[in-house]
Structures are given as structure tokens and as C-alpha cells.
C-alpha positions in Angstrom: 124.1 138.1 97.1 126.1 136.6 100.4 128.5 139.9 99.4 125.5 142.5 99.3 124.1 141.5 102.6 127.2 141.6 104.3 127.8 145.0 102.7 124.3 146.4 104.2 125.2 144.6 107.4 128.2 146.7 107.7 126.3 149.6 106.8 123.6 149.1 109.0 126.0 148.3 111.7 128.0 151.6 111.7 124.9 154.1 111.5 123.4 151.9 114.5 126.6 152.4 116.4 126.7 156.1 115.5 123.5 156.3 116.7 124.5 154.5 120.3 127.4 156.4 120.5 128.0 160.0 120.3 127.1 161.2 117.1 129.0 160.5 114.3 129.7 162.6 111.2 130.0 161.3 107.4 131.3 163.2 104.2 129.1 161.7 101.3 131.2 160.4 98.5 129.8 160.4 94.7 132.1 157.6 92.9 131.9 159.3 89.8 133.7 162.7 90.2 135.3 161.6 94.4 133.4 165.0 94.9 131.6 165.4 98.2 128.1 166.0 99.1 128.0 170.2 100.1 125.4 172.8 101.2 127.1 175.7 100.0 128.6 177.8 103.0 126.3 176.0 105.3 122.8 176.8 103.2 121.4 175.5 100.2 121.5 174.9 97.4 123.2 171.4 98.0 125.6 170.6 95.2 129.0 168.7 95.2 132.6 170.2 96.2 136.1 168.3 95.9 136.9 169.8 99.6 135.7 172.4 101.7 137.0 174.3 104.8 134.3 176.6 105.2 132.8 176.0 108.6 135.9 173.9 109.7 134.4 171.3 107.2 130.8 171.5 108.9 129.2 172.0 105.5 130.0 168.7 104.1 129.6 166.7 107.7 126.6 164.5 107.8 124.7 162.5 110.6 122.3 159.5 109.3 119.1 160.3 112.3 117.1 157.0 112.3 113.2 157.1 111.7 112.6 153.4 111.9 112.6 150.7 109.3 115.9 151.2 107.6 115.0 155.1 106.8 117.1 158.1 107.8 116.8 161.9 108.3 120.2 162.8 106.7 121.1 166.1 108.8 123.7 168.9 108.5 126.2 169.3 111.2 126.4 173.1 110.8 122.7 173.9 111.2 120.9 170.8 112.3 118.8 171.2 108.9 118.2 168.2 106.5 118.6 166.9 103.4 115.2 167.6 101.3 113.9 166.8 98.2 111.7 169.9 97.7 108.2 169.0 97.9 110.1 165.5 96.9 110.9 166.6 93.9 114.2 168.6 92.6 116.1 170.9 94.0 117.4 169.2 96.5 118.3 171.7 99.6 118.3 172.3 103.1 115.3 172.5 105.3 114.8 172.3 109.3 111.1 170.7 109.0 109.2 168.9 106.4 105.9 168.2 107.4 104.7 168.2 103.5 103.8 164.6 102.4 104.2 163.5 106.3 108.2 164.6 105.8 108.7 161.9 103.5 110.6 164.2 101.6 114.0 164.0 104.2 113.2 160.5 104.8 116.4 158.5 102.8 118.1 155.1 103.0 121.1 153.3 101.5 120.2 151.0 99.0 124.0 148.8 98.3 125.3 148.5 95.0 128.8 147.3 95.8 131.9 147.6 96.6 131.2 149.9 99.4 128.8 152.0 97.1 125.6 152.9 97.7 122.4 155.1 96.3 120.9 156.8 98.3 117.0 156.5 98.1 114.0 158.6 98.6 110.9 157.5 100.5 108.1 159.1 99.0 109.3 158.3 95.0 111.6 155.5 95.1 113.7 157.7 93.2 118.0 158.1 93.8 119.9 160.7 94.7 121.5 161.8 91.2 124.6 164.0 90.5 122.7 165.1 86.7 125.1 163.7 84.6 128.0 163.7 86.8 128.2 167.4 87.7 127.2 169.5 90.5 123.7 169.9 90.0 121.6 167.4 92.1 118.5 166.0 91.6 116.6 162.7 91.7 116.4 159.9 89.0 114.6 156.8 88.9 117.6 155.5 87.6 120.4 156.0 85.8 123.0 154.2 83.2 125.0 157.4 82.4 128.6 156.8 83.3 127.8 153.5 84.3 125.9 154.3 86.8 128.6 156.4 88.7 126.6 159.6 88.8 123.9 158.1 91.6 126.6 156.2 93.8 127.9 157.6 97.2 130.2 156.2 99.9 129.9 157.5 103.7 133.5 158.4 104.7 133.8 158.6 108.5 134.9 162.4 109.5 137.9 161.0 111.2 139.2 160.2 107.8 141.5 162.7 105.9 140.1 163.8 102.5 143.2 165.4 101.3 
């Protein structure tokens, strides 16, 4: 437990820093594949890519945008759009401006699961952030046991750290 709360300490910590400071940029990590988080050339669909230098990279950098009580808009760095669970449902795209449901569909947080892992976790549904069975397609799940898990945990790696 004391492990858990010091993981979403750290967590917490950096994306209040980054939000202080100038902005700071994430790629997001699913455990299962080491496959990143990707809005193909810069536009949806969102789906999962090893590496991508499209953009200079811009298509897999992330910021976490606070909205208060541990929820975060999870926005693009090529386009300023964000993550969406379309009318918070699957597909899970791009958009600039959810006002469906009071925008609770771009409205994420990190829920810890260990070792630096994390699900990432809709508002509106409760539901996580799901690589379906471990490929490329996303989608959300309530929850998941397939591959252990793997297939709905994702790491934030700073931009400033070499993927290759």
C-alpha cells in the first residue's frame, strides 16, 4: 500500500511540475507490446506504434492538462487536439472539443498498478484504456485479465528520454 501511494505521489508530482513549468511532453508506454501511444500522422485513429518520426515525433508526444481533482485532458503536441473516447465509447481518436456528456469523454486519470505502471481511466465509465488483446486496436474495457493484465497498462516516458 505504502509502495502504491508513493508511486501516485511520484506521479502526481511530475504532471504538477509539468504543469508549473513549461510544458512537458510524454510518450505513453503499453507494458505489454513497449509499443507507444500514436495518432496516426498526427490525426486519428489513435492506435499504437513501436516508434515514430513523423512530425519529428509530435504524433506520439503527450501533455497531461489538469481539470481538477486528479483528472486530465490528455492533449496532442502536434495539433493541440485530445484524447477521446468517442461519445465515451470506442473508437478512441482525436478531437479539439468535447462538450458531449459535459466533455467527460477527454477527461482521464492514472489509476497505479505498479511498478511504474499505470491504467489510464475514463471519467464518464470508469472504464481503462485497453490495447484489445494486446494489438493496435484501442478501446475501453472495464477490465481486463488477458495477458495478465498487460494490455491496459501504460508508463509516461518523459520526451527527453531516447526510445531507440
Amino acid at each position: 500500500m505504502r509502495k502504491q501511494f508513493l508511486l501516485l505521489l511520484a506521479v502526481g508530482s511530475v504532471l504538477a511540475a509539468s504543469s508549473v513549468q513549461a510544458q512537458q511532453y510524454y510518450r505513453i508506454q503499453l507494458k505489454s507490446s513497449g509499443q507507444y501511444l500514436d495518432a496516426t500522422y498526427c490525426a486519428s485513429p489513435v492506435a499504437l506504434n513501436p516508434g515514430s518520426s513523423y512530425a519529428n515525433g509530435a504524433c506520439q508526444a503527450w501533455a497531461f492538462i489538469p481539470t481538477g481533482d486528479g483528472w486530465y485532458k490528455i492533449q496532442l503536441k502536434s495539433n493541440g487536439q485530445f484524447l477521446d473516447a468517442a461519445y465515451c465509447s470506442s473508437p478512441i481518436g482525436l478531437n479539439p472539443g468535447s462538450s458531449y456528456a459535459g466533455g467527460a469523454c477527454q477527461l482521464w486519470r492514472l489509476v497505479p498498478a505498479g511498478n511504474g505502471w499505470s491504467r489510464l481511466q475514463l471519467k464518464i465509465n470508469n472504464q481503462y484504456l485497453d490495447a484489445v488483446n494486446c494489438t493496435t486496436t484501442l478501446a475501453l474495457n472495464p477490465g481486463s485479465s488477458y495477458a495478465n493484465g498487460d494490455c491496459q497498462l501504460w508508463k509516461l516516458v518523459p520526451m527527453s528520454v531516447r526510445i531507440d
